[in-house]
PyMOL Python script that loads the backbone (N, CA, C, O; Angstrom):
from pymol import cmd

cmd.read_pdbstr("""\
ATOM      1  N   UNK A   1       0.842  -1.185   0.000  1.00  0.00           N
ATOM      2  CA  UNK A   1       0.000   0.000   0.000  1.00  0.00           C
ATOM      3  C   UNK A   1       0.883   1.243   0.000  1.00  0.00           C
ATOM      4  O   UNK A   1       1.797   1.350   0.818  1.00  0.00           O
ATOM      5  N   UNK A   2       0.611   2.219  -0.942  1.00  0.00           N
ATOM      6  CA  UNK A   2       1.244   3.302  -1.254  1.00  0.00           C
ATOM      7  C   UNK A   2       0.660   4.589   0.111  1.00  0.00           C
ATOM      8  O   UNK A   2      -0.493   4.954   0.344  1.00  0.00           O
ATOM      9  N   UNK A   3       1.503   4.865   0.555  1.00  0.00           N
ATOM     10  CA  UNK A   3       1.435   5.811   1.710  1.00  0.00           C
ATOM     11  C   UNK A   3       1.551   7.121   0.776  1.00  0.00           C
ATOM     12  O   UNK A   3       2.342   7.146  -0.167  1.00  0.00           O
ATOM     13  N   UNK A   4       0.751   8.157   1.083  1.00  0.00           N
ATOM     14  CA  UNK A   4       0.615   9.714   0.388  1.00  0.00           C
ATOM     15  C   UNK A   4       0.463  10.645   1.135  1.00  0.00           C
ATOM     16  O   UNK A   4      -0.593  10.765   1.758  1.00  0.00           O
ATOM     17  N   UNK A   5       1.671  11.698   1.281  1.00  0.00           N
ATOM     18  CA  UNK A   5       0.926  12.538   2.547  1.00  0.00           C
ATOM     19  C   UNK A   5      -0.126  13.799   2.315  1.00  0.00           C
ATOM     20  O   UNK A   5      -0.116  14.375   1.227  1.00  0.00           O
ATOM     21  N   UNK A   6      -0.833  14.122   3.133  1.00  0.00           N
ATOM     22  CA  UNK A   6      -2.098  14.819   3.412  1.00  0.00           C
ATOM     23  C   UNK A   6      -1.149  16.440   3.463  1.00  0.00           C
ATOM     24  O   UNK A   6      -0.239  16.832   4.193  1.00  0.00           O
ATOM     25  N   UNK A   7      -1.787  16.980   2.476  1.00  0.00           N
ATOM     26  CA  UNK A   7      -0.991  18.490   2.526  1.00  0.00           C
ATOM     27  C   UNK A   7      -2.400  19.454   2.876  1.00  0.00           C
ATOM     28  O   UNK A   7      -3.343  19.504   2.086  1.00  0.00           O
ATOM     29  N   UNK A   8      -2.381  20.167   4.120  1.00  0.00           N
ATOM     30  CA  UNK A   8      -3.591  21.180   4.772  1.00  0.00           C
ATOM     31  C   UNK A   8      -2.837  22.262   4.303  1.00  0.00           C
ATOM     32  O   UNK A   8      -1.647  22.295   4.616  1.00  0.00           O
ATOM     33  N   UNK A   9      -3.456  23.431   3.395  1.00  0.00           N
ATOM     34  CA  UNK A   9      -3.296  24.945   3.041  1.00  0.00           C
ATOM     35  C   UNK A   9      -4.511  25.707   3.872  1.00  0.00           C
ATOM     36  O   UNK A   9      -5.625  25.235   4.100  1.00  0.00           O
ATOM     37  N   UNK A  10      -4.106  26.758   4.190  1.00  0.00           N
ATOM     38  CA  UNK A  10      -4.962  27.610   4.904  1.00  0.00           C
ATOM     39  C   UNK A  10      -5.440  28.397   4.155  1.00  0.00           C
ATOM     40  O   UNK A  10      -4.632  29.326   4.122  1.00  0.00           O
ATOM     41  N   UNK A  11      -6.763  28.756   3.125  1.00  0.00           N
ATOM     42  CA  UNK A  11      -6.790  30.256   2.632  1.00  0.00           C
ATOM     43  C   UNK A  11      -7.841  30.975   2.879  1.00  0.00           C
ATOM     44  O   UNK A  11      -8.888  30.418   3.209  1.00  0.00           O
ATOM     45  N   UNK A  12      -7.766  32.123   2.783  1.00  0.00           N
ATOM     46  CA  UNK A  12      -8.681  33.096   3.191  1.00  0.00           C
ATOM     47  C   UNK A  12      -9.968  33.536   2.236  1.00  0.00           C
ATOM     48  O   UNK A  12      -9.793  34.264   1.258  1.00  0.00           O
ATOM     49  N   UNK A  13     -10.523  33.321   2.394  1.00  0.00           N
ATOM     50  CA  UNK A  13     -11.431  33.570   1.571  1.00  0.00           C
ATOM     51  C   UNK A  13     -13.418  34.747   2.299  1.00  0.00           C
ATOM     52  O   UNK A  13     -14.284  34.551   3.153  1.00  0.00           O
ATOM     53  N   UNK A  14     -13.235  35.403   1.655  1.00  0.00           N
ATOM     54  CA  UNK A  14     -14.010  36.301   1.978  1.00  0.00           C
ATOM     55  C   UNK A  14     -14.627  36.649   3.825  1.00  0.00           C
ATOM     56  O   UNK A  14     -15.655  36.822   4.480  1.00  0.00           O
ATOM     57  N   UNK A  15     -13.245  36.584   3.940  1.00  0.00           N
ATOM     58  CA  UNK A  15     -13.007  37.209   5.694  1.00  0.00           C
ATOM     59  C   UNK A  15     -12.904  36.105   6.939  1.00  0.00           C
ATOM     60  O   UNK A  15     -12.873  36.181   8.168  1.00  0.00           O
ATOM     61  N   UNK A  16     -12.856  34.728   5.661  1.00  0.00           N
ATOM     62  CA  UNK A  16     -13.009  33.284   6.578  1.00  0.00           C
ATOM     63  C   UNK A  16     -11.723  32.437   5.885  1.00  0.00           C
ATOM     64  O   UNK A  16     -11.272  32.313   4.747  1.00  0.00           O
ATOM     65  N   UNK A  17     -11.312  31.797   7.573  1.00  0.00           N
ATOM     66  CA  UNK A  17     -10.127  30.870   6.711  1.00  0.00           C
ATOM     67  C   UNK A  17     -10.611  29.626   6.706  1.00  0.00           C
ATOM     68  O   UNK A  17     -11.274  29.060   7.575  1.00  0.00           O
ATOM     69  N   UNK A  18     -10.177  29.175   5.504  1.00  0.00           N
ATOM     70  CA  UNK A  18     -10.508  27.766   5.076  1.00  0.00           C
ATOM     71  C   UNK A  18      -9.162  26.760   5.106  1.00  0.00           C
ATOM     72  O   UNK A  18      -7.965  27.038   5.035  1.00  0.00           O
ATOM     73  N   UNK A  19      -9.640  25.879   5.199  1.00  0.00           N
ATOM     74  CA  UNK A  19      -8.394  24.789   5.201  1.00  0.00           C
ATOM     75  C   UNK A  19      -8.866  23.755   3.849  1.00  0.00           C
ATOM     76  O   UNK A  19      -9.933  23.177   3.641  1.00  0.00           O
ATOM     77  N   UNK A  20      -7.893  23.788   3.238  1.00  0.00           N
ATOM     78  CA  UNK A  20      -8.198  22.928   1.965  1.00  0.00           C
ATOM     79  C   UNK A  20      -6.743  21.879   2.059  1.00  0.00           C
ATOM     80  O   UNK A  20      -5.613  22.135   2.476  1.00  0.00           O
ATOM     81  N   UNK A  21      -7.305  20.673   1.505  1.00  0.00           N
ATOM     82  CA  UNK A  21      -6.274  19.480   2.059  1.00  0.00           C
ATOM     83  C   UNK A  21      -6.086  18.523   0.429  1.00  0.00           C
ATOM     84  O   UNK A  21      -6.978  18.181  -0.348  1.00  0.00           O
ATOM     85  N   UNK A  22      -4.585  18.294   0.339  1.00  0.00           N
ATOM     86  CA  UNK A  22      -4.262  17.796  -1.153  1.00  0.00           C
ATOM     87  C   UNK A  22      -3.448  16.300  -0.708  1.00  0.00           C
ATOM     88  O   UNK A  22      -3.015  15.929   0.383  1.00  0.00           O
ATOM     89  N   UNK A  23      -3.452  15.767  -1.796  1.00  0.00           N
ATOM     90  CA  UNK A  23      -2.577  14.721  -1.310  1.00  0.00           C
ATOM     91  C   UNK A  23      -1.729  14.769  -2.656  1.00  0.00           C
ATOM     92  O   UNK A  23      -0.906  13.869  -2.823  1.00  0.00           O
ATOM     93  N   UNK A  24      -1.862  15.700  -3.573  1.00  0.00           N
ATOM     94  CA  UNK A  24      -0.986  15.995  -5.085  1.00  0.00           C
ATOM     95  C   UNK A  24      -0.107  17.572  -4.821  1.00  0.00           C
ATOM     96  O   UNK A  24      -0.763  18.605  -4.951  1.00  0.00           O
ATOM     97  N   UNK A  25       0.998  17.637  -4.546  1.00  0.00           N
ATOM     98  CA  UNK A  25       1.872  18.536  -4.654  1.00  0.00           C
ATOM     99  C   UNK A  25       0.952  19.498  -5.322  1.00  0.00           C
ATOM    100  O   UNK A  25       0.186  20.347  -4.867  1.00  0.00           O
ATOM    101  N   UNK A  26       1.364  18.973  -7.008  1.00  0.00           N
ATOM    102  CA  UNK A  26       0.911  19.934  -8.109  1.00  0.00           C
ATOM    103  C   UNK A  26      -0.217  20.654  -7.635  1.00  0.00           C
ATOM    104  O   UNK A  26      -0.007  21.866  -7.681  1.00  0.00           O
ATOM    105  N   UNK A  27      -1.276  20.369  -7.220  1.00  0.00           N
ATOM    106  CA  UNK A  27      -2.455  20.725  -6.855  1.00  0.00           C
ATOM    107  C   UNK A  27      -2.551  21.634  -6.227  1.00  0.00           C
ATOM    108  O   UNK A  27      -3.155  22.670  -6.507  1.00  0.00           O
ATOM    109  N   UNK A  28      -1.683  21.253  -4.823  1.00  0.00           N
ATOM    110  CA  UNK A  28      -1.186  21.695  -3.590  1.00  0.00           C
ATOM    111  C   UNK A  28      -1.004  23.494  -4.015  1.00  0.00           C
ATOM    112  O   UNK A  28      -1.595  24.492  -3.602  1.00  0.00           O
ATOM    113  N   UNK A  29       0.311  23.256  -5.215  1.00  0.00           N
ATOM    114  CA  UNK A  29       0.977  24.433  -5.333  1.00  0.00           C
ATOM    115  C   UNK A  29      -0.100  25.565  -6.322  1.00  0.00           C
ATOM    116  O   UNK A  29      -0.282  26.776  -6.193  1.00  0.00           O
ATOM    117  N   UNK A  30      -0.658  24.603  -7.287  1.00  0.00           N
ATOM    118  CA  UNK A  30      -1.871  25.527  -7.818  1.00  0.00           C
ATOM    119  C   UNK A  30      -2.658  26.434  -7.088  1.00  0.00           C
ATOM    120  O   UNK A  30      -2.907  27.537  -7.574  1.00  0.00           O
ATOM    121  N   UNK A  31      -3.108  26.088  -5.911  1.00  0.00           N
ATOM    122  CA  UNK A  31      -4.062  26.488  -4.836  1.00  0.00           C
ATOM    123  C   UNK A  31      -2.844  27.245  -4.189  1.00  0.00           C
ATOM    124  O   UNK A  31      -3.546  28.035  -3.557  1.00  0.00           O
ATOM    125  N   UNK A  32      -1.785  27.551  -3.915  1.00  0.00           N
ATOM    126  CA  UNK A  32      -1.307  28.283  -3.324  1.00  0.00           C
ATOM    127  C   UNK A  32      -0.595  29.553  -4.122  1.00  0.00           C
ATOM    128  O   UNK A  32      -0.274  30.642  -3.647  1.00  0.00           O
ATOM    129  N   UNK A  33      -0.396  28.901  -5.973  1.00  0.00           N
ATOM    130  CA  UNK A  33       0.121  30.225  -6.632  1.00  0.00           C
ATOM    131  C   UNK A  33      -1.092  31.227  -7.125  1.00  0.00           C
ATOM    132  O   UNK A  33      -0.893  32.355  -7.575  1.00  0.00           O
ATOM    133  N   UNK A  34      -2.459  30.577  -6.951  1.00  0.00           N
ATOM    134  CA  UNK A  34      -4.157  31.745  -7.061  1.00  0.00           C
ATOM    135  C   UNK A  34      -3.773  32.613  -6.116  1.00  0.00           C
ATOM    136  O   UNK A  34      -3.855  33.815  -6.370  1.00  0.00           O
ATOM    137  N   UNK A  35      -3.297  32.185  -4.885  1.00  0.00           N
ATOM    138  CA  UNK A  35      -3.744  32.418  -3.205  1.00  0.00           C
ATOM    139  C   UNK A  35      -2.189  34.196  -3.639  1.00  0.00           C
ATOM    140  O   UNK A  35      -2.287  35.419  -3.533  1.00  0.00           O
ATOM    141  N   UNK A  36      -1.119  33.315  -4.061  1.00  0.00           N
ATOM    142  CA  UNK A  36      -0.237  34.397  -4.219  1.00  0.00           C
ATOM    143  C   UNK A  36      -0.434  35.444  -5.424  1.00  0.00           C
ATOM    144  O   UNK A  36      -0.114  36.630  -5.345  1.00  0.00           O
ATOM    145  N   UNK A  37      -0.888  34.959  -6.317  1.00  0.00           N
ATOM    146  CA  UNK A  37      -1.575  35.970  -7.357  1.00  0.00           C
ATOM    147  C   UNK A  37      -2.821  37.031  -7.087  1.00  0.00           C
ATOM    148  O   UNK A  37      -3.221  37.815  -7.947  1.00  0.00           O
ATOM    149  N   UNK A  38      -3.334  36.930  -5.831  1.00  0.00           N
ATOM    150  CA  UNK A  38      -4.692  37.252  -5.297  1.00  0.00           C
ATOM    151  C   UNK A  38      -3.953  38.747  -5.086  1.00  0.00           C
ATOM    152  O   UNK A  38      -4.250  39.796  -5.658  1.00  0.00           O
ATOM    153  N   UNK A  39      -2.575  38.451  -3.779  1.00  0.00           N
ATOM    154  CA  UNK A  39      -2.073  39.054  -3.165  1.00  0.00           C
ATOM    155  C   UNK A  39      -1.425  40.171  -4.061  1.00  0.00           C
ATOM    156  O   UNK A  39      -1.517  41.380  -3.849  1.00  0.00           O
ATOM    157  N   UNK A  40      -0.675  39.499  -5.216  1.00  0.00           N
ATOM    158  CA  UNK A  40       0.329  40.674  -6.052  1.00  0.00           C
ATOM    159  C   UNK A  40      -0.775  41.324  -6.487  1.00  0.00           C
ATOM    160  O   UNK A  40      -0.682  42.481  -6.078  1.00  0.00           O
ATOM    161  N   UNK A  41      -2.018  41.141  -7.259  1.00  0.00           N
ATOM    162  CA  UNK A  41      -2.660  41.768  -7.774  1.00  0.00           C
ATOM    163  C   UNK A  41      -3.382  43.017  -7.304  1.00  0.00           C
ATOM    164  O   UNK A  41      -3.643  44.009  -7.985  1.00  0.00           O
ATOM    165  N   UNK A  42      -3.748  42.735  -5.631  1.00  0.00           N
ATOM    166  CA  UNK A  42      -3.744  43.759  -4.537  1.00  0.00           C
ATOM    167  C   UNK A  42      -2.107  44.456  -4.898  1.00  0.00           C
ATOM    168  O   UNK A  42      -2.097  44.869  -6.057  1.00  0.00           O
ATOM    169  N   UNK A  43      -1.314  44.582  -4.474  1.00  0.00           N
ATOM    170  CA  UNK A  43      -0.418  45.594  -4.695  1.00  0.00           C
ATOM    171  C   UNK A  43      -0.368  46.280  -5.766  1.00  0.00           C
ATOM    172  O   UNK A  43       0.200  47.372  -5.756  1.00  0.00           O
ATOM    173  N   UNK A  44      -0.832  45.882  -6.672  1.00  0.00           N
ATOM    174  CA  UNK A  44      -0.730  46.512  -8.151  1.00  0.00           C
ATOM    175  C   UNK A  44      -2.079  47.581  -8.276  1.00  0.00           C
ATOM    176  O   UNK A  44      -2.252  48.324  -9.242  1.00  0.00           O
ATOM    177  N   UNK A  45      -2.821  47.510  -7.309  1.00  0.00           N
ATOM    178  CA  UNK A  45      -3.992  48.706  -6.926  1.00  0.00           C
ATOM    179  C   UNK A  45      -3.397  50.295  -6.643  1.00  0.00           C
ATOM    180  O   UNK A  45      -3.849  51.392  -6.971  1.00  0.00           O
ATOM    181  N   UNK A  46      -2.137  49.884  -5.858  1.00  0.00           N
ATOM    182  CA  UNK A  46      -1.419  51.577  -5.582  1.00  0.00           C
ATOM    183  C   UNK A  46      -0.443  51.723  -6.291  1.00  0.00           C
ATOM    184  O   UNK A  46       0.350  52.499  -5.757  1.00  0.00           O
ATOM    185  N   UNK A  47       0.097  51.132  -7.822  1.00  0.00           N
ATOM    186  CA  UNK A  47       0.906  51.460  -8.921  1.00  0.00           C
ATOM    187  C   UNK A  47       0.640  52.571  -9.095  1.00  0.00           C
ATOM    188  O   UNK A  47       1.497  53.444  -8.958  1.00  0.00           O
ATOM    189  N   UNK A  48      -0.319  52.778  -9.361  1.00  0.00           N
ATOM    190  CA  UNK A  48      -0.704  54.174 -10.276  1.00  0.00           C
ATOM    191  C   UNK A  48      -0.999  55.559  -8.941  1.00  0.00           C
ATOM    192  O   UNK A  48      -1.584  56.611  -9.198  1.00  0.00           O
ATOM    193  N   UNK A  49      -0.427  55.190  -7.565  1.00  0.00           N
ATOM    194  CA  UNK A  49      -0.504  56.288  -7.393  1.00  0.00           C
ATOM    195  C   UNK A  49       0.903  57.343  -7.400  1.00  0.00           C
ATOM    196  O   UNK A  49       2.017  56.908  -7.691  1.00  0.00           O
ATOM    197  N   UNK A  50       0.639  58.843  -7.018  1.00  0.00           N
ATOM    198  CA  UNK A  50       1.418  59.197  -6.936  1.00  0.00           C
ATOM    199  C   UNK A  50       2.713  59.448  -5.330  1.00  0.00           C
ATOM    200  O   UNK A  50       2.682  60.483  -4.664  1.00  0.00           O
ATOM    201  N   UNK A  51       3.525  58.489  -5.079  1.00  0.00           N
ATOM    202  CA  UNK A  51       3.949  58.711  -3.717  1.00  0.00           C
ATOM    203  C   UNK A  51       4.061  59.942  -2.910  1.00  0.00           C
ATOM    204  O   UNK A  51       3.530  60.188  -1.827  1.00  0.00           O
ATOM    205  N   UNK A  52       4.929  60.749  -3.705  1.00  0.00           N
ATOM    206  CA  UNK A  52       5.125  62.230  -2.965  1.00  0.00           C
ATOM    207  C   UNK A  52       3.675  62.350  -2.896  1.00  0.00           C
ATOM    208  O   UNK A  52       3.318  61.569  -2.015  1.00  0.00           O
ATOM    209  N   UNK A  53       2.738  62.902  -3.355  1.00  0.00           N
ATOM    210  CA  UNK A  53       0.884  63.401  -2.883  1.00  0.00           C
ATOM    211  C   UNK A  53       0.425  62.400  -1.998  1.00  0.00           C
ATOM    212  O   UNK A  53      -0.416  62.475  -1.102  1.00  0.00           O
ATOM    213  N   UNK A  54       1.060  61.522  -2.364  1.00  0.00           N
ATOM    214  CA  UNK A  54       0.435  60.533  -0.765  1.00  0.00           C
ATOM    215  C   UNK A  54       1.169  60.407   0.849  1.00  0.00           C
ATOM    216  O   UNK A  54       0.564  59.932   1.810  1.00  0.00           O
ATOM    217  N   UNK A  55       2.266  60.817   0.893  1.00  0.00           N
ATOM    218  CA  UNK A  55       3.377  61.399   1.632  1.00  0.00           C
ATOM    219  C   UNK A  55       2.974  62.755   1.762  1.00  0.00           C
ATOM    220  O   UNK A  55       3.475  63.377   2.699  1.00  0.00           O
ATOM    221  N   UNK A  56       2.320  63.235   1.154  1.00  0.00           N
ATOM    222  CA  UNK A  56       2.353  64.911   1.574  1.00  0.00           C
ATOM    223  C   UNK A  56       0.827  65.003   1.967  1.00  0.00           C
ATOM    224  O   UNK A  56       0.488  66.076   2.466  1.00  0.00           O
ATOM    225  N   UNK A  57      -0.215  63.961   1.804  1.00  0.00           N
ATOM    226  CA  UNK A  57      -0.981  64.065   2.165  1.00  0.00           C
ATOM    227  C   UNK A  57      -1.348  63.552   3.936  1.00  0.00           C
ATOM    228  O   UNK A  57      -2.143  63.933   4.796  1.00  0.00           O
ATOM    229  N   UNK A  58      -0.487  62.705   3.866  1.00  0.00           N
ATOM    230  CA  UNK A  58      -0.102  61.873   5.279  1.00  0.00           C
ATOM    231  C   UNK A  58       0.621  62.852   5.905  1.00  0.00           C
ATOM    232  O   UNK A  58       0.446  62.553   7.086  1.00  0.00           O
ATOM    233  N   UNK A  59       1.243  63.721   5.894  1.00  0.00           N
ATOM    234  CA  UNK A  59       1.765  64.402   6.825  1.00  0.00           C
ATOM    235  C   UNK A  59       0.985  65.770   6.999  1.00  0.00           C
ATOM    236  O   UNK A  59       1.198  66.422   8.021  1.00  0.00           O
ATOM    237  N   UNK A  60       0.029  66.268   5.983  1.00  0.00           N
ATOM    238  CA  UNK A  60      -0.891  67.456   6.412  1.00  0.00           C
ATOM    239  C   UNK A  60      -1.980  66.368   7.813  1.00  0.00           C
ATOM    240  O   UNK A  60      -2.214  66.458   9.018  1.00  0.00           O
ATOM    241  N   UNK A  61      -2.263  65.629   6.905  1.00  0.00           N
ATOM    242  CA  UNK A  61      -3.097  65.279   8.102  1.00  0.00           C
ATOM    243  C   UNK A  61      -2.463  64.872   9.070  1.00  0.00           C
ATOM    244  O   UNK A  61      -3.259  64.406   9.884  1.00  0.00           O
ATOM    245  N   UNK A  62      -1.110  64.780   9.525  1.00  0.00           N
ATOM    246  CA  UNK A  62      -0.810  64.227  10.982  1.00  0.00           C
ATOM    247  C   UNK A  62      -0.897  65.837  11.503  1.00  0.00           C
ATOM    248  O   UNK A  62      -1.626  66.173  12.437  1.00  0.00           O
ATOM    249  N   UNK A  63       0.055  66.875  10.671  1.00  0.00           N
ATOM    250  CA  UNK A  63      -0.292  68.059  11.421  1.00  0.00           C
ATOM    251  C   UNK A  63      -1.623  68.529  11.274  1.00  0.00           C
ATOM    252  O   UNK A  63      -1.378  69.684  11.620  1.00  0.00           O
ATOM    253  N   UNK A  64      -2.827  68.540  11.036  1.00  0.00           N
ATOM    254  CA  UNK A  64      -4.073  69.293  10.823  1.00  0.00           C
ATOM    255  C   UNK A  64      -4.503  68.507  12.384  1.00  0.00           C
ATOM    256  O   UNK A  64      -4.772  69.293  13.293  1.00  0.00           O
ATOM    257  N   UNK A  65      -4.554  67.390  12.623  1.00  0.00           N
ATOM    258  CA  UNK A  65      -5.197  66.599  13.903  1.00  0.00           C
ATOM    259  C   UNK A  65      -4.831  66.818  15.295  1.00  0.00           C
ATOM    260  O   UNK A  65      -3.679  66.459  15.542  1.00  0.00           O
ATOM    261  N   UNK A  66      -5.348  67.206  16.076  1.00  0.00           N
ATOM    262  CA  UNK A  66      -5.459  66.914  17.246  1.00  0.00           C
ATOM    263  C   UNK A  66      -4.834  65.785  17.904  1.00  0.00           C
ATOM    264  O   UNK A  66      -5.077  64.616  17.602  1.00  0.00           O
ATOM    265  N   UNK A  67      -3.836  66.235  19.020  1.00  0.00           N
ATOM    266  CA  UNK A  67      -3.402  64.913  19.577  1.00  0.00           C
ATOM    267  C   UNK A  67      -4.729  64.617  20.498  1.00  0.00           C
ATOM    268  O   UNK A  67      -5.683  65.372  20.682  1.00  0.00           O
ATOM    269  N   UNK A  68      -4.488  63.146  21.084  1.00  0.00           N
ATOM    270  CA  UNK A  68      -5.483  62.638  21.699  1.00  0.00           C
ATOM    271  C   UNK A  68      -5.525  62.805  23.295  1.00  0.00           C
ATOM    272  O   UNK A  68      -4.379  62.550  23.664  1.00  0.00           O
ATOM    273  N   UNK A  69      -6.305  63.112  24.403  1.00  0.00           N
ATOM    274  CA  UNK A  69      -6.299  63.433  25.405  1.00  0.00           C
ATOM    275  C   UNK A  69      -5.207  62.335  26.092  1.00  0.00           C
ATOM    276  O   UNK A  69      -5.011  61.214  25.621  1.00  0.00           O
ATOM    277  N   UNK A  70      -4.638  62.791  27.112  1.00  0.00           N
ATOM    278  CA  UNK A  70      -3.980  61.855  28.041  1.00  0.00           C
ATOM    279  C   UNK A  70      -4.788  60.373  28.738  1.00  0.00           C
ATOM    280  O   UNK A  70      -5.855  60.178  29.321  1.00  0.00           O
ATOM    281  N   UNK A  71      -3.869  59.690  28.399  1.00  0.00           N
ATOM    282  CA  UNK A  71      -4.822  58.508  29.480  1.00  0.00           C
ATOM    283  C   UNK A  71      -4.485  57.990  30.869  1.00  0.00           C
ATOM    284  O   UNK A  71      -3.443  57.374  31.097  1.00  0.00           O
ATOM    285  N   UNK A  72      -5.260  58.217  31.644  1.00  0.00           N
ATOM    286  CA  UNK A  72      -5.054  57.752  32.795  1.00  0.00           C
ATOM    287  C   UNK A  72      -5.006  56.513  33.533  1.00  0.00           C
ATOM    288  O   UNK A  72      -6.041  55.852  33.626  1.00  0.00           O
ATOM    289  N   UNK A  73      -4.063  56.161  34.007  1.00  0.00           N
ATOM    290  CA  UNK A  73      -4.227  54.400  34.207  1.00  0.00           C
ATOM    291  C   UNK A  73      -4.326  54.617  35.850  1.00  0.00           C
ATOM    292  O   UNK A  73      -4.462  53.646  36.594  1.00  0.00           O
TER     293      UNK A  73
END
""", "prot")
cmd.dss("prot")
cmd.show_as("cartoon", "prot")
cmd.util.cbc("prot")
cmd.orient("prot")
């Protein structure tokens, strides 16, 4: 009897993690290069912005805000 091991991937899927289980590498890695393509494709959302206006926008608003009251412990 041919022994095969049980491969568990974790992925996320619409705010829930799932566990999906292979006993084929290939398979295995399919389901994990979607899972990494999901991810690059999110980064490729802020290509097109411009850094300096987003840096200069992040720092008006740290100075425009109010620090936050003291906390007392």
């Amino acid at each position: 009897m041919k022994t095969q091991p049980l491969i568990g991937i974790e992925i996320d899927e619409n705010g829930q993690t799932k566990t999906y289980y292979f006993t084929d590498e290939k398979e295995a890695d399919r389901a994990l290069s979607k899972t990494r393509g999901d991810i690059l494709s999110l980064a490729g959302v802020w290509s097109n912005l411009d850094w300096k206006e987003v840096v200069d926008s992040l720092d008006k608003i740290r100075h425009e805000s109010h620090p936050s009251q003291a906390i007392n412990l």
